[in-house]
N, CA, C and O of each residue as an XYZ file, in Angstrom:
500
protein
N      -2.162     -8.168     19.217
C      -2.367     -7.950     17.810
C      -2.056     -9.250     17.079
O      -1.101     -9.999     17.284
N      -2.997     -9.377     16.227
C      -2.869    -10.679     15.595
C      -2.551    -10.484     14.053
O      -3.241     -9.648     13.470
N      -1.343    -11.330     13.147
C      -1.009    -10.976     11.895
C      -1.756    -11.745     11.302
O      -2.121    -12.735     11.936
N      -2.263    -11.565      9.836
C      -3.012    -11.953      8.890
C      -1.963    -12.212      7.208
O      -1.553    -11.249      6.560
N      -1.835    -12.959      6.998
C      -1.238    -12.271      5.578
C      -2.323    -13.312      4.637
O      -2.683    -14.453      4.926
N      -2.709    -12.444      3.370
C      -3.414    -13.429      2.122
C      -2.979    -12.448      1.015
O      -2.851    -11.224      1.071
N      -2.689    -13.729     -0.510
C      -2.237    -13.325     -1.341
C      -3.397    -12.601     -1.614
O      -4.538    -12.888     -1.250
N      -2.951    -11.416     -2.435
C      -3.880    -10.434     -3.337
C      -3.970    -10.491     -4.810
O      -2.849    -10.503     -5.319
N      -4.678    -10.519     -5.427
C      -4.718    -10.056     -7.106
C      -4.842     -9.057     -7.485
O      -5.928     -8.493     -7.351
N      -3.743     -8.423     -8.127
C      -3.903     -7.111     -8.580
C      -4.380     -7.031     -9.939
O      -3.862     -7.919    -10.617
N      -5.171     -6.302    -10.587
C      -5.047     -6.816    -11.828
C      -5.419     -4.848    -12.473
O      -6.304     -4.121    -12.021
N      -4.513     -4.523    -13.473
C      -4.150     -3.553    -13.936
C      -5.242     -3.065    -14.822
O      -5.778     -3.860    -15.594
N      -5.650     -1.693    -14.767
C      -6.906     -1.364    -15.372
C      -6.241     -0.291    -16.582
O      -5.196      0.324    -16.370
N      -7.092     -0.163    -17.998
C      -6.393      0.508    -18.722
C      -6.061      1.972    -18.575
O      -5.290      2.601    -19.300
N      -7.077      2.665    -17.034
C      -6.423      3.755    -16.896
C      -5.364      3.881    -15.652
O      -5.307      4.936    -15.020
N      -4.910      3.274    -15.473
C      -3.873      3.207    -14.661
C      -4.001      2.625    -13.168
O      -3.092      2.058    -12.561
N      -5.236      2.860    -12.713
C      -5.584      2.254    -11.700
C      -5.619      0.347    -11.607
O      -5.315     -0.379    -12.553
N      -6.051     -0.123    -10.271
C      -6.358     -1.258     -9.945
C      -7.216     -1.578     -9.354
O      -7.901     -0.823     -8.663
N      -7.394     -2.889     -9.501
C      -8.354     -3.648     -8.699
C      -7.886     -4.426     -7.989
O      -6.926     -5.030     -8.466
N      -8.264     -4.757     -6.691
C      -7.691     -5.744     -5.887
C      -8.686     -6.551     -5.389
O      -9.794     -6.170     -5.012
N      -8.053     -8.239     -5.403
C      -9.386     -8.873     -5.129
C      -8.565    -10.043     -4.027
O      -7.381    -10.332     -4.199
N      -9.126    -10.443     -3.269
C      -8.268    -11.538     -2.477
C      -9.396    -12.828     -2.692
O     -10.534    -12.868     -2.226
N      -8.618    -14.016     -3.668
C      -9.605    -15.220     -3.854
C      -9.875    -15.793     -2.788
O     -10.992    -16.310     -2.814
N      -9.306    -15.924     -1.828
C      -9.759    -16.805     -0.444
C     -10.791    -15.744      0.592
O     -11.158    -16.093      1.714
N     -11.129    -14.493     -0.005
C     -12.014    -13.724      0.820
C     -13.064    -12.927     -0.307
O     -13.006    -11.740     -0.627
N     -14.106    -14.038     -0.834
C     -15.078    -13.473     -2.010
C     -15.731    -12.447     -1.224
O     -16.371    -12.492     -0.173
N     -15.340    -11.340     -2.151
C     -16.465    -10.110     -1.840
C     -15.643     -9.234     -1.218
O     -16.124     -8.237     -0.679
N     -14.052     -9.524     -1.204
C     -13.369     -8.240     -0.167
C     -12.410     -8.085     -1.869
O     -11.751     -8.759     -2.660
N     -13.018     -6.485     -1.612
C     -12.491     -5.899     -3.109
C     -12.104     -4.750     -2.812
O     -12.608     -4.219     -1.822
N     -11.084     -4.032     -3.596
C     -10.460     -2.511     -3.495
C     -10.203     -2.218     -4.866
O     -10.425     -2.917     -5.854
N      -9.489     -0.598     -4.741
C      -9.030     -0.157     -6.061
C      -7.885      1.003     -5.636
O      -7.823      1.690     -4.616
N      -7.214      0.966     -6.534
C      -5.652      1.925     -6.063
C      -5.752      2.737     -7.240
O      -6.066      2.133     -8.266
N      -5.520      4.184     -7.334
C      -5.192      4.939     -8.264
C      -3.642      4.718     -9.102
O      -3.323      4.932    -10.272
N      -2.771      4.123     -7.769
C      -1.171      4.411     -8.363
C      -1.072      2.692     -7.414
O      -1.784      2.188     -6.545
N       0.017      2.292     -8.044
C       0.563      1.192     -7.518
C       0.392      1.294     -6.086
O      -0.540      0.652     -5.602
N       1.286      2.140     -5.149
C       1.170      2.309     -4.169
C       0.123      2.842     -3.040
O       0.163      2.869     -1.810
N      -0.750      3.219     -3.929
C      -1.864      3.573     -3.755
C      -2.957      2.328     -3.516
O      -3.815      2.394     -2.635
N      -2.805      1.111     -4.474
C      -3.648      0.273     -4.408
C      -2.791     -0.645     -3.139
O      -3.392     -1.393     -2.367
N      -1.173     -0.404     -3.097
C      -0.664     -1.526     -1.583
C      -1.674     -1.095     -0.325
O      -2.227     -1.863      0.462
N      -1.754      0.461     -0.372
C      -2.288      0.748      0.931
C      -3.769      0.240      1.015
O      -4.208     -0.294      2.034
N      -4.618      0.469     -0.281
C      -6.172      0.006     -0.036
C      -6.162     -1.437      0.147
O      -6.836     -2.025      0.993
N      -5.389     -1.967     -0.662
C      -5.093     -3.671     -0.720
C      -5.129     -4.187      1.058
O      -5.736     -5.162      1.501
N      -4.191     -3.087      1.929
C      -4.010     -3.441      3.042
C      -4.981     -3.277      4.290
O      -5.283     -3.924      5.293
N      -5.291     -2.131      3.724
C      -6.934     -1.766      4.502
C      -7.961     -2.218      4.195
O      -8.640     -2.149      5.219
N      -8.782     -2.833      3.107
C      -9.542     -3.614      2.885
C      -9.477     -5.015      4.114
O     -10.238     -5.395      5.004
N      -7.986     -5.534      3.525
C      -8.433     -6.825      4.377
C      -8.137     -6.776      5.683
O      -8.104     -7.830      6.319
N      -7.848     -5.434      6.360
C      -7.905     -5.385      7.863
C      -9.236     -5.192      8.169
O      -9.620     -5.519      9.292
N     -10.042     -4.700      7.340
C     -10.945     -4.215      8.126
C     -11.559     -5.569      7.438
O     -11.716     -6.242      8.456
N     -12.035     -6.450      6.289
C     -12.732     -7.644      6.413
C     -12.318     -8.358      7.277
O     -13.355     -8.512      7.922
N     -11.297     -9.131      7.976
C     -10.592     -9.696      9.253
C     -11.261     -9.225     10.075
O     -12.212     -9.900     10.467
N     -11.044     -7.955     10.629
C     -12.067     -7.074     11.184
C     -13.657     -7.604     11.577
O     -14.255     -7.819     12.631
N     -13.958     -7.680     10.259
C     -15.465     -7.648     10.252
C     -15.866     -9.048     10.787
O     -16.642     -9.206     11.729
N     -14.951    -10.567      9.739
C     -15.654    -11.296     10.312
C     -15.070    -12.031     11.777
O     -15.682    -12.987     12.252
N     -13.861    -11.498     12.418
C     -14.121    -11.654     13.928
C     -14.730    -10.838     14.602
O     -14.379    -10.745     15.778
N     -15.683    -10.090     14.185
C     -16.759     -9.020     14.925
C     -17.974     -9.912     14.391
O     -18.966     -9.919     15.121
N     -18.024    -10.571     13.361
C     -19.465    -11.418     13.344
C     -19.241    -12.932     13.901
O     -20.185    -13.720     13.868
N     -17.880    -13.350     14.449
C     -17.913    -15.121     14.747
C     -17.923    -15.478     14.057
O     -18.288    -16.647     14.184
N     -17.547    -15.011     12.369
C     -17.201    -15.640     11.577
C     -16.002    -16.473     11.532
O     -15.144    -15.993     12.273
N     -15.423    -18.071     10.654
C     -14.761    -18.491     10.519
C     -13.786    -17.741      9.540
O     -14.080    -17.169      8.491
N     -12.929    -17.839      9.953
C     -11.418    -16.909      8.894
C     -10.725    -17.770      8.249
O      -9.896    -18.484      8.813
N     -11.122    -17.847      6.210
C     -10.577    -18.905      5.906
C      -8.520    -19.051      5.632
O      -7.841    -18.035      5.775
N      -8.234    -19.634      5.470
C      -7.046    -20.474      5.410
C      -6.420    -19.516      4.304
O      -7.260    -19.032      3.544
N      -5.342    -19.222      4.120
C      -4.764    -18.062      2.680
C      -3.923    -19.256      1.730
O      -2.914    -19.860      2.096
N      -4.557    -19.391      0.563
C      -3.813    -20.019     -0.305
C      -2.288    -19.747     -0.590
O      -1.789    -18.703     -0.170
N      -1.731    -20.423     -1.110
C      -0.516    -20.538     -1.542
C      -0.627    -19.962     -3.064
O      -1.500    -20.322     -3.852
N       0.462    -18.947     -3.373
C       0.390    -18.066     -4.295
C       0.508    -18.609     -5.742
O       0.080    -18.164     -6.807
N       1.147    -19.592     -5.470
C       1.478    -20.549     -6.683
C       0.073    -21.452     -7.131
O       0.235    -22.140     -8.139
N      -1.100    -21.508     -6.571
C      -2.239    -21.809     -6.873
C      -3.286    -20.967     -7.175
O      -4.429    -21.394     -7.339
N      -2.914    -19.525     -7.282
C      -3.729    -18.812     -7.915
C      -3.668    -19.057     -9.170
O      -2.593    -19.470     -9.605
N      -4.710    -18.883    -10.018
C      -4.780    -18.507    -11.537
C      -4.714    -16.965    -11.648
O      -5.397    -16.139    -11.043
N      -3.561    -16.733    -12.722
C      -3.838    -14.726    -13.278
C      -4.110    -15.059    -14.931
O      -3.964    -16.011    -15.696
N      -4.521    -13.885    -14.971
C      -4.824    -13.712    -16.280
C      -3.559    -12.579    -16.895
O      -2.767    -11.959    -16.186
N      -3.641    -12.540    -18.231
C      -2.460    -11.347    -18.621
C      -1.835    -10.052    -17.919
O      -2.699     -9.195    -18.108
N      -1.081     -9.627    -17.409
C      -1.312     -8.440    -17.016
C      -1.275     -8.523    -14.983
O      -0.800     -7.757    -14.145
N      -1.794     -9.430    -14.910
C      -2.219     -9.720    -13.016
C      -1.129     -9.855    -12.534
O      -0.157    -10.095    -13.249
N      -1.049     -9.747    -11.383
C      -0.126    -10.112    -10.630
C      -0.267    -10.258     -9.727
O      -1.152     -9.429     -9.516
N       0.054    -11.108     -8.082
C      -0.574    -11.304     -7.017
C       0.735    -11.139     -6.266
O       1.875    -11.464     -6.597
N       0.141    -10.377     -4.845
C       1.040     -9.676     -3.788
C       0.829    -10.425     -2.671
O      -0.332    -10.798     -2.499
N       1.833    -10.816     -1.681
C       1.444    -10.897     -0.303
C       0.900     -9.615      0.324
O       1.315     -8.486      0.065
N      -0.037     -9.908      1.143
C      -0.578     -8.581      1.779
C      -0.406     -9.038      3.583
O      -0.443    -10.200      3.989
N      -0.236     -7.927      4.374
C      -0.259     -8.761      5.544
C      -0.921     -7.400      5.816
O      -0.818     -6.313      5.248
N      -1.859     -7.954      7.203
C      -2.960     -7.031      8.124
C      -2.676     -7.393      9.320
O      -2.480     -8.565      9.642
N      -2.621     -6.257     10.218
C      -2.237     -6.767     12.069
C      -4.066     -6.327     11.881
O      -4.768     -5.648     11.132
N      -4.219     -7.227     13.110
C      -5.693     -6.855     13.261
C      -5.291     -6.876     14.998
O      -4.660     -7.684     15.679
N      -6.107     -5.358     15.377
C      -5.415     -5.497     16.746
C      -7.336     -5.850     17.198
O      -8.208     -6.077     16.359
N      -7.553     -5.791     18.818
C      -8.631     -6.195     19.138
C      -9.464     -5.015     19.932
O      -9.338     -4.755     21.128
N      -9.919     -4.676     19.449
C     -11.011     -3.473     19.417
C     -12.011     -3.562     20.872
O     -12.769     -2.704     21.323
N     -11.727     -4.781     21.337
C     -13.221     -4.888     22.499
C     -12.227     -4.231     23.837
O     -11.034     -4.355     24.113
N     -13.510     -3.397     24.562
C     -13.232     -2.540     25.781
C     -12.853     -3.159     26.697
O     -13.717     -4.036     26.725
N     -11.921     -3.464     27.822
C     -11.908     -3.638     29.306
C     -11.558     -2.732     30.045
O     -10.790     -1.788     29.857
N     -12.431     -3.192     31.325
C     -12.165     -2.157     32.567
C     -11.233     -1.973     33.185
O     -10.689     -3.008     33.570
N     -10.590     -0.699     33.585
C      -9.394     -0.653     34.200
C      -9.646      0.539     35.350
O     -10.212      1.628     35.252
N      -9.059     -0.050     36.360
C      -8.990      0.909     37.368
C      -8.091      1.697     37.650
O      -6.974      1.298     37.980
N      -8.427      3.034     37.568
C      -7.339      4.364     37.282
C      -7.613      5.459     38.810
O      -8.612      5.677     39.495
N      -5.933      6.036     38.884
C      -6.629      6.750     39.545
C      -5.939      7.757     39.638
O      -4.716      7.739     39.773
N      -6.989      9.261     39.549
C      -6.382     10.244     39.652
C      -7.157     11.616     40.488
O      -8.346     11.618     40.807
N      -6.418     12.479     40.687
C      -6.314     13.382     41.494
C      -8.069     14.178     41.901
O      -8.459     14.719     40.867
N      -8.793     14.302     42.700
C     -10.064     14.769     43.161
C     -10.405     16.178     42.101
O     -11.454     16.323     41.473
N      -9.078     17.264     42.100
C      -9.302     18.269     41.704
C      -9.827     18.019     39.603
O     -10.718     18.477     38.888
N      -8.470     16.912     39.362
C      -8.672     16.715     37.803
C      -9.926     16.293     37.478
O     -10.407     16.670     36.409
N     -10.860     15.210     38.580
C     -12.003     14.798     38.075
C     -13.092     15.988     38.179
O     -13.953     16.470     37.443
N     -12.773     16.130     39.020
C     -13.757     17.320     39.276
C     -13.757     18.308     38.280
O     -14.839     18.780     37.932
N     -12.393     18.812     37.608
C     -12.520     19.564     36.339
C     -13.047     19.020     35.160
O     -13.816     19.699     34.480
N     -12.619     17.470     34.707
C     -12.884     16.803     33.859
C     -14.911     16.384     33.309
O     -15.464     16.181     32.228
N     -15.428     16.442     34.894
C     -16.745     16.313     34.715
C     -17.296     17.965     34.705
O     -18.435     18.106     34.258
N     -16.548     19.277     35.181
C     -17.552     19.927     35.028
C     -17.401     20.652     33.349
O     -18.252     21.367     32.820
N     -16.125     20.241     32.766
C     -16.220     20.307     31.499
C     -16.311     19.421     30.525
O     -15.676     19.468     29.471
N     -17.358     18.313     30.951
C     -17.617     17.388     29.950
C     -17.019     16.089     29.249
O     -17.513     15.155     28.617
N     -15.660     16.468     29.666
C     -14.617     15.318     29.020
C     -15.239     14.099     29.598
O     -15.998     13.974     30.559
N     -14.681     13.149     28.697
C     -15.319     11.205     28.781
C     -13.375     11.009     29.058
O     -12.476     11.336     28.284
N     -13.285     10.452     30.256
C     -12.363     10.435     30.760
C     -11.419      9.156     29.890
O     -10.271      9.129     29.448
N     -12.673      8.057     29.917
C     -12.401      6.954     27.938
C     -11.546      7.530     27.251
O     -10.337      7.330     27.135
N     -12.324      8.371     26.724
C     -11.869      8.814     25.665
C     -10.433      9.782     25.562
O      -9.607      9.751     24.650
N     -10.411     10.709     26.888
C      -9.426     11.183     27.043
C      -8.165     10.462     26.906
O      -7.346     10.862     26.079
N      -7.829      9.038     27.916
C      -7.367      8.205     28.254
C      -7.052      7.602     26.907
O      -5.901      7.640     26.470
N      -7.999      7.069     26.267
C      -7.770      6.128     24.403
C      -6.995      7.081     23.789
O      -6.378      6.743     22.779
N      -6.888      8.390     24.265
C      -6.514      9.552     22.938
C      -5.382      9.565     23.521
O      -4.491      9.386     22.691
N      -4.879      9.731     24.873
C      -3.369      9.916     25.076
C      -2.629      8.980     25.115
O      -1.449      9.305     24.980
N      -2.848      7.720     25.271
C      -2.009      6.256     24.661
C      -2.375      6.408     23.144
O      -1.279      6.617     22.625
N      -2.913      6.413     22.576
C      -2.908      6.278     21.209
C      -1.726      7.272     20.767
O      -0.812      6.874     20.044
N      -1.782      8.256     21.125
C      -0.352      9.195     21.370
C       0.793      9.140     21.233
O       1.559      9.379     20.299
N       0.969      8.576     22.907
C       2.118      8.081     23.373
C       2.763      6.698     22.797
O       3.937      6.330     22.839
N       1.760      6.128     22.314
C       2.188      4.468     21.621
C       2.497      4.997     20.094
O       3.348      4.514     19.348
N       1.804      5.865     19.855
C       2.142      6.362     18.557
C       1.465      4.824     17.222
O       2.017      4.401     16.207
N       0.245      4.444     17.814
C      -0.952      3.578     17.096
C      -1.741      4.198     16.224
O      -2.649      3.582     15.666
């Protein structure tokens, strides 16, 4: 898992909500109903742009220093940090019992998937 952190701009809307914009990532935008509301979108936005552009080979730019943002009245800018874990499949060789596979294929289960669902579980991810 790889950490990410870039400052955010929050900037306060007159009905209570926000907008969140990160200047070093044009075009990755959110909105929070409640303060805490906008930390969590703030945080999911830029996992999943991180996300996106190491799924396109995109270059991941550099996170400014907070003290070089410009705000306007009212703004305020947050550190945000994103783990971006790595999503691509490898093969692993497993092995289990004749009778379980044999149940597992005649009721359909994707043994993948079984497997992704009970570490995801047990790791509690």
């Amino acid at each position: 898992m790889k950490e990410y952190v870039y400052p955010a701009l929050f900037h306060p809307n007159e009905d209570g909500t926000f907008t969140i914009t990160y200047p070093d990532l044009p075009g990755c935008i959110s909105e929070g109903k409640s303060l805490g509301n906008a930390m969590y979108m703030a945080q999911s936005a830029l996992s999943q742009w991180i996300e996106y552009l190491i799924d396109k080979k995109q270059e991941i730019p550099s996170a400014s220093q907070i003290k070089d943002i410009p705000t306007e009245a009212n703004d305020f800018i947050n550190l945000i940090r994103a783990d971006v874990k790595d999503g691509r499949a490898v093969k692993r060789t497993v092995s289990i019992p004749k009778w379980m596979d044999d149940a597992a294929v005649k009721s359909g289960l994707s043994l993948s998937r079984v497997l992704q669902d009970a570490l995801r579980d047990r790791l509690q991810a």
